[in-house]
KOLLUMRO-429295 format. One record per atom (N, C-alpha, C): x, y, z. Coordinates in steps of 0.1 Angstrom, whole numbers, plus 5000, padded with zeros to 4 digits. Each point is the difference from the previous one (the first is absolute). Layout:
X	Y	Z $
...
This chain:
5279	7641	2543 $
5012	5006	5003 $
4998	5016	5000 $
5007	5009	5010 $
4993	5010	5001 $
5012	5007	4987 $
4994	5010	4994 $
5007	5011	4990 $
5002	5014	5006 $
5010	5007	4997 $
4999	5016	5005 $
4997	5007	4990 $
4984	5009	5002 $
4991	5004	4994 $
5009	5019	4993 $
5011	4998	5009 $
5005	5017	5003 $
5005	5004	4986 $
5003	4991	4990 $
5008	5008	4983 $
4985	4998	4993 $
4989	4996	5004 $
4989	5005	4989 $
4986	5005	5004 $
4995	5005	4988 $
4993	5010	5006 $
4988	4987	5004 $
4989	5013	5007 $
4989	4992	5006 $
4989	4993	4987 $
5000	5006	4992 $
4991	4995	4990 $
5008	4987	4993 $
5009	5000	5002 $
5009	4990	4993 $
4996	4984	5013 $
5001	5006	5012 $
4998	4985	5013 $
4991	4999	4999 $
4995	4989	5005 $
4987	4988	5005 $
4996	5007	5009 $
5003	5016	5005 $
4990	5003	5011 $
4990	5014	4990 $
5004	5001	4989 $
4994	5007	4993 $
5001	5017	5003 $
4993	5007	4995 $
5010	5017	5010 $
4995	4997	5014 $
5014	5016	5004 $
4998	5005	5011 $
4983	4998	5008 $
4995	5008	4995 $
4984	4997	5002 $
4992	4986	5005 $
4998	4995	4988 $
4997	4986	5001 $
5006	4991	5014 $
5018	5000	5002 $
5004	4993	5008 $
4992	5002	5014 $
5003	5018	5002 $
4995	5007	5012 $
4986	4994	5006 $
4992	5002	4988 $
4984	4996	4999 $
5003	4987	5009 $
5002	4993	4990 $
5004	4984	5004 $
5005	4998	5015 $
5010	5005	5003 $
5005	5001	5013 $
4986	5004	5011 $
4994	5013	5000 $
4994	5005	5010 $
4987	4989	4999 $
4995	4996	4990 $
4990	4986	4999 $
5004	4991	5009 $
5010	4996	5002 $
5003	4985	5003 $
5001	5008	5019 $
5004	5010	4999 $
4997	5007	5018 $
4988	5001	5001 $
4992	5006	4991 $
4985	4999	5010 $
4993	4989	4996 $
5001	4987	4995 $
4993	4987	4996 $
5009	4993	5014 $
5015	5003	5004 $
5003	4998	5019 $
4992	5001	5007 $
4994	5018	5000 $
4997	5009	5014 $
4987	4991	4995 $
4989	4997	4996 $
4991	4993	4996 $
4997	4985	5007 $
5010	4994	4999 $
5000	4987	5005 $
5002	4998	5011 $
5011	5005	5008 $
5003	5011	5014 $
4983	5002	5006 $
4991	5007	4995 $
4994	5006	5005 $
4985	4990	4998 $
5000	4997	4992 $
4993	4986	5000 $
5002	4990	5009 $
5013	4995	5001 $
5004	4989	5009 $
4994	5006	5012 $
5003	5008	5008 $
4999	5009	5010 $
4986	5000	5006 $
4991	5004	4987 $
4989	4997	5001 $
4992	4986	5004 $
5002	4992	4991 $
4998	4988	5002 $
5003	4993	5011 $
5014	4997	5005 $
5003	5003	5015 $
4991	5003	5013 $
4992	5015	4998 $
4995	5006	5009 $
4982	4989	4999 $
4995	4999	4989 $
4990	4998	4996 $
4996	4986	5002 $
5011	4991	5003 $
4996	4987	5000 $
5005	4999	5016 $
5006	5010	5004 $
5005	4999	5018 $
5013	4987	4997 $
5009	5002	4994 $
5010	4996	4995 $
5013	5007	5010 $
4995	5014	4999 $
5008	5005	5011 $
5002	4998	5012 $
4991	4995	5005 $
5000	4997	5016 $
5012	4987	5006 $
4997	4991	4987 $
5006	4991	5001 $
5018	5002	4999 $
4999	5012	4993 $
5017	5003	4994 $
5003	5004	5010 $
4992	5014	5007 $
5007	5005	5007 $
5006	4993	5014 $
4991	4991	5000 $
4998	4984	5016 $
5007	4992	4997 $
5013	5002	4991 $
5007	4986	4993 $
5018	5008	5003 $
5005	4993	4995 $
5016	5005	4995 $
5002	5001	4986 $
4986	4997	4993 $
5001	5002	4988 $
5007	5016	4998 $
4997	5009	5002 $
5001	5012	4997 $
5014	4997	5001 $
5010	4999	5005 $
5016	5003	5006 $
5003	4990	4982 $
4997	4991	5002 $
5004	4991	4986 $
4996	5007	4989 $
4989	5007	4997 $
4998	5007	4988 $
5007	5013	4995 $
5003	5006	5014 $
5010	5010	5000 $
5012	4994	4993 $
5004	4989	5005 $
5016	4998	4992 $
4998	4997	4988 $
4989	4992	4998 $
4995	4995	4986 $
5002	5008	4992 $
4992	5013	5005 $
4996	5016	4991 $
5019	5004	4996 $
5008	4998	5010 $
5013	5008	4997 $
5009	4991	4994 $
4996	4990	4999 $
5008	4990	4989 $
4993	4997	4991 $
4991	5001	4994 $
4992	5007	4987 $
5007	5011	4994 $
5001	5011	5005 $
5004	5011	5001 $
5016	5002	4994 $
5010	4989	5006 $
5013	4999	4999 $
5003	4994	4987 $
4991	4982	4999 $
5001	4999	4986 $
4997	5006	4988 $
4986	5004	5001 $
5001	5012	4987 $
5006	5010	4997 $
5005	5005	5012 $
5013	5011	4999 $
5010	4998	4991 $
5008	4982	5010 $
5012	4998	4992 $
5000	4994	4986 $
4986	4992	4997 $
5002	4997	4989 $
4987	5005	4990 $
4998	5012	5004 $
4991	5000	4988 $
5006	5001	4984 $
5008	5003	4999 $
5008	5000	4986 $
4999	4984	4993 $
5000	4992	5011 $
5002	4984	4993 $
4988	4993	5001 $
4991	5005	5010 $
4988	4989	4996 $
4989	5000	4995 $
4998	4989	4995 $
4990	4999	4990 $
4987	5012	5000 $
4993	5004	4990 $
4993	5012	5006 $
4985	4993	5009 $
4998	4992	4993 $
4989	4989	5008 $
5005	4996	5017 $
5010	5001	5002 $
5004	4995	5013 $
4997	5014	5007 $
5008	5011	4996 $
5000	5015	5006 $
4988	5003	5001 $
4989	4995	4992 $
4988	5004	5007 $
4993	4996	5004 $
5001	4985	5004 $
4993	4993	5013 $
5013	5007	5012 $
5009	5001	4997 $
5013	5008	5011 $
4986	5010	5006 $
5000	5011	4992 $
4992	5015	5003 $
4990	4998	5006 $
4995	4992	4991 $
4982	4999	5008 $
4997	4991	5015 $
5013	4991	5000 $
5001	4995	5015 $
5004	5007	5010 $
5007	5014	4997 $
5002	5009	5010 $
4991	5008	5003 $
4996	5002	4987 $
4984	5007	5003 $
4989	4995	5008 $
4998	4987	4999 $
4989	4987	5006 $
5010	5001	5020 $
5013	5001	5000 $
5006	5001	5012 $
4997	5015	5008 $
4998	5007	4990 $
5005	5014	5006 $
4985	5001	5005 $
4989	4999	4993 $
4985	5001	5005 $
4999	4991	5008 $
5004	4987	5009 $
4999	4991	5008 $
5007	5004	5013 $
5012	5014	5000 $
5002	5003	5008 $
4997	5010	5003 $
4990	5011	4993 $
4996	5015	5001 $
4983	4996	5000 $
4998	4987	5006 $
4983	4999	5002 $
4999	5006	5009 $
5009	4998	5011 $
4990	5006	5015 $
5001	5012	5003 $
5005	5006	4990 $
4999	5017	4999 $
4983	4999	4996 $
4992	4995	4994 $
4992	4999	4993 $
4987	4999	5010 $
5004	4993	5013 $
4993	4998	5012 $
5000	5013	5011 $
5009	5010	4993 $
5000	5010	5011 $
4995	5016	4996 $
4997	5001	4983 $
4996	5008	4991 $
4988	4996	4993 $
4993	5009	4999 $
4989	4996	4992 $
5001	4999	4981 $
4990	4997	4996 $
5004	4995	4988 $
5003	5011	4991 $
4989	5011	5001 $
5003	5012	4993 $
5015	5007	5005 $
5006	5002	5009 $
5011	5007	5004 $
5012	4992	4990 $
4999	4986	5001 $
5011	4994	4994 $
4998	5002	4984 $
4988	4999	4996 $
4996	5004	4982 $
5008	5015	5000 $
5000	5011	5010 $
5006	5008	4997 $
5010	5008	5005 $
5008	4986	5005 $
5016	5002	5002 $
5006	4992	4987 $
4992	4992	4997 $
5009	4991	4986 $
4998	5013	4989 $
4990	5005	5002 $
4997	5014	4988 $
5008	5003	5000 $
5000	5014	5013 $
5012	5007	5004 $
5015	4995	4996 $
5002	4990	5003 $
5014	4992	4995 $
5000	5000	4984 $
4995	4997	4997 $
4996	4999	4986 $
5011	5017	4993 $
4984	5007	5004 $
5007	5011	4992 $
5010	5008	5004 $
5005	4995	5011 $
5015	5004	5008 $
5008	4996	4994 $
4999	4984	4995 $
5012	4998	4989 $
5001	5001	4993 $
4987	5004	4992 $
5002	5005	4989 $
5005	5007	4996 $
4995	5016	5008 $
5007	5009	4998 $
5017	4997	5000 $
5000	4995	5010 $
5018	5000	5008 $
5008	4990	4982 $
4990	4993	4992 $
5006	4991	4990 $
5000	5007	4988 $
4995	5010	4999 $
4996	5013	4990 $
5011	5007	5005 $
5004	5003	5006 $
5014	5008	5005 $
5009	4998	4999 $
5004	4982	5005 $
5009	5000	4995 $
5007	4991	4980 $
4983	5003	4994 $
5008	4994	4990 $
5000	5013	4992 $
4990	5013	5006 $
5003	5016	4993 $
5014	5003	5003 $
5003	5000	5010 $
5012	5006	5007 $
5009	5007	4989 $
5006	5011	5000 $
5017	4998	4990 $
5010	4997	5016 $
4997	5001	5009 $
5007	4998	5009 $
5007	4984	5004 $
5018	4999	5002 $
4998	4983	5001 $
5001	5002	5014 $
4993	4984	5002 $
4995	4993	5011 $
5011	4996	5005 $
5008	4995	4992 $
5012	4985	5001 $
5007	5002	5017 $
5005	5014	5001 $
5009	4995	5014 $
4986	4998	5011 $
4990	4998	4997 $
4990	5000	5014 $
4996	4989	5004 $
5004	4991	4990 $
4997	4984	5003 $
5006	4997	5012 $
5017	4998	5001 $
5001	4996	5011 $
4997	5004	5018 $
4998	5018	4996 $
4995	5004	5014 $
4989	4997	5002 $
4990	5001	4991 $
4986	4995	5000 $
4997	4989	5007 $
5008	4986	5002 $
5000	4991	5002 $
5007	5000	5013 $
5008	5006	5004 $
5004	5000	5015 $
4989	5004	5007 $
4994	5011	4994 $
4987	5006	5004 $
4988	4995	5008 $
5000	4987	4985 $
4992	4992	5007 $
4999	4989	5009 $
5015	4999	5002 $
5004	4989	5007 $
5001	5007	5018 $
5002	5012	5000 $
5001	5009	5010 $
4984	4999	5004 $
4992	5004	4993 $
4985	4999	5000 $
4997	4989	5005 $
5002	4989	4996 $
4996	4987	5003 $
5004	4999	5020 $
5011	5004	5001 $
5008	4994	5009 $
4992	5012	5009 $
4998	5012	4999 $
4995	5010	5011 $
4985	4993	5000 $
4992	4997	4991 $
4990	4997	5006 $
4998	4987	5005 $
5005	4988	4998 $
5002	4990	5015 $
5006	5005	5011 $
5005	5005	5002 $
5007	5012	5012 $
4987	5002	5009 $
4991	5012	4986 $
4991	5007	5006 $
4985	4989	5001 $
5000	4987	5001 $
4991	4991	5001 $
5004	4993	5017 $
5010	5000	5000 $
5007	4993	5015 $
5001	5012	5007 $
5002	5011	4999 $
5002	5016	5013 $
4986	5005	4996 $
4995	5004	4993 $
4990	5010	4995 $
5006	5006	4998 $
4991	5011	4987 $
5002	5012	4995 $
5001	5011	5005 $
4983	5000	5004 $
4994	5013	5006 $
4990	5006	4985 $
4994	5009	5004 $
4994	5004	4988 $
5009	5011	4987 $
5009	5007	5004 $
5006	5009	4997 $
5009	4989	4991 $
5007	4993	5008 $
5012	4987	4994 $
4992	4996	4987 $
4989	4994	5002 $
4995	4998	4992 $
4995	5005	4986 $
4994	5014	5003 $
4999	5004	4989 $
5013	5007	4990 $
5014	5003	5013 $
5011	5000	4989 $
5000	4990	4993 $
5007	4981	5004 $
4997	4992	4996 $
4995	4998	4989 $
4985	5000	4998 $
4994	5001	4989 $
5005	5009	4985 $
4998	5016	5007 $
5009	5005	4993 $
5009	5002	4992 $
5014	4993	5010 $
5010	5000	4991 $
4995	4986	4989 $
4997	4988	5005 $
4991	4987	4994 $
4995	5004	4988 $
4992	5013	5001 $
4994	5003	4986 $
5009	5004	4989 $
5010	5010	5005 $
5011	5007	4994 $
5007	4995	4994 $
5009	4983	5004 $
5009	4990	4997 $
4990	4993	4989 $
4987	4994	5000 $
4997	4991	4992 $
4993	5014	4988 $
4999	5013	5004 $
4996	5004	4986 $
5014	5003	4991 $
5011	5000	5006 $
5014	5000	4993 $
5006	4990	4997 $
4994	4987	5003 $
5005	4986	4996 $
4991	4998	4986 $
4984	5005	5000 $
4992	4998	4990 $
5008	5007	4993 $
5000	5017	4996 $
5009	5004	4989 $
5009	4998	4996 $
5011	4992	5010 $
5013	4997	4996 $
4998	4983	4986 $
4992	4991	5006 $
4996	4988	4992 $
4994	5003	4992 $
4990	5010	5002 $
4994	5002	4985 $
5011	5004	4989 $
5007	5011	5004 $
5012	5006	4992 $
5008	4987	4991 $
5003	4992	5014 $
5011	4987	4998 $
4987	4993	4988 $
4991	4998	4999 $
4995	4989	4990 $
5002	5009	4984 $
4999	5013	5005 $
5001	5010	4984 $
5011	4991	4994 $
């Protein structure tokens, strides 16, 4: 049964301090981006891909991936912690089954250091927002139209084209929205 952790301190919960929790939290993201990128690999290496991408599998794992997604959303408070992370790691095992055939069009070193680059992008951007004295709180919900605006302009820009210029605004603002969604969640887990 879930408890509200909000009248005691952190040393007093099961998630141990501030620190520890945080730790714990950013672990269980890169032991994801890990399996993600393993799956991905594996995929590519056994020519696993070819087959996905020659199938309708792909359209099914996309839904799979966003109702994954939905349940641990809505119920992570209630389930079991053993369930939530076969939950995680299946979206992780999903998310790398659908981000193989990026893997077919990049070489292997460029992707080692875009996962880098990402890396210490969030980092930083997760260091910001749990240094901040600044609050985050009203940015959630714009943040999230943000993205949903983002989502929707680039299927747009998949069916018209971009252009190159389109594009690298796109990107852009893409970079701008998810480094303010990172600081905002990091803040929110403080």
């Amino acid at each position: 049964m879930y408890q509200n952790y909000n009248d005691i301190s952190y040393a007093e919960s099961p998630f141990g301090t501030l620190n520890q929790y945080m730790t714990k939290t950013f672990g269980w993201m890169f032991a994801g981006l890990l399996v993600t990128f393993a799956v991905a690999i594996g995929a590519i290496s056994t020519g696993l891909v070819y087959a996905f991408i020659n199938s309708g599998v792909f359209f099914i794992t996309c839904i799979a991936e966003l109702i994954l997604v939905g349940v641990l959303s809505a119920r992570v408070t209630s389930l079991q912690p053993g369930t939530a992370t076969g939950i995680f790691f299946a979206y992780a095992a999903l998310n790398g089954l659908n981000l193989c055939s990026i893997f077919l069009i990049y070489d292997l070193g460029s992707l080692v250091l875009a996962f880098l680059v990402g890396a210490v992008y969030f980092g930083v951007m997760a260091v910001y927002g749990a240094t901040t004295n600044r609050s985050l709180v009203g940015w959630g919900p714009k943040l999230m139209m943000a993205l949903f605006a983002l989502i929707i302009t680039g299927f747009v820009g998949v069916l018209f084209g971009m252009g190159f210029m389109g594009t690298v605004l796109y990107s852009g603002i893409g970079l701008v929205v998810f480094m303010l969604l990172t600081a905002y969640d990091t803040q929110k887990l403080s």
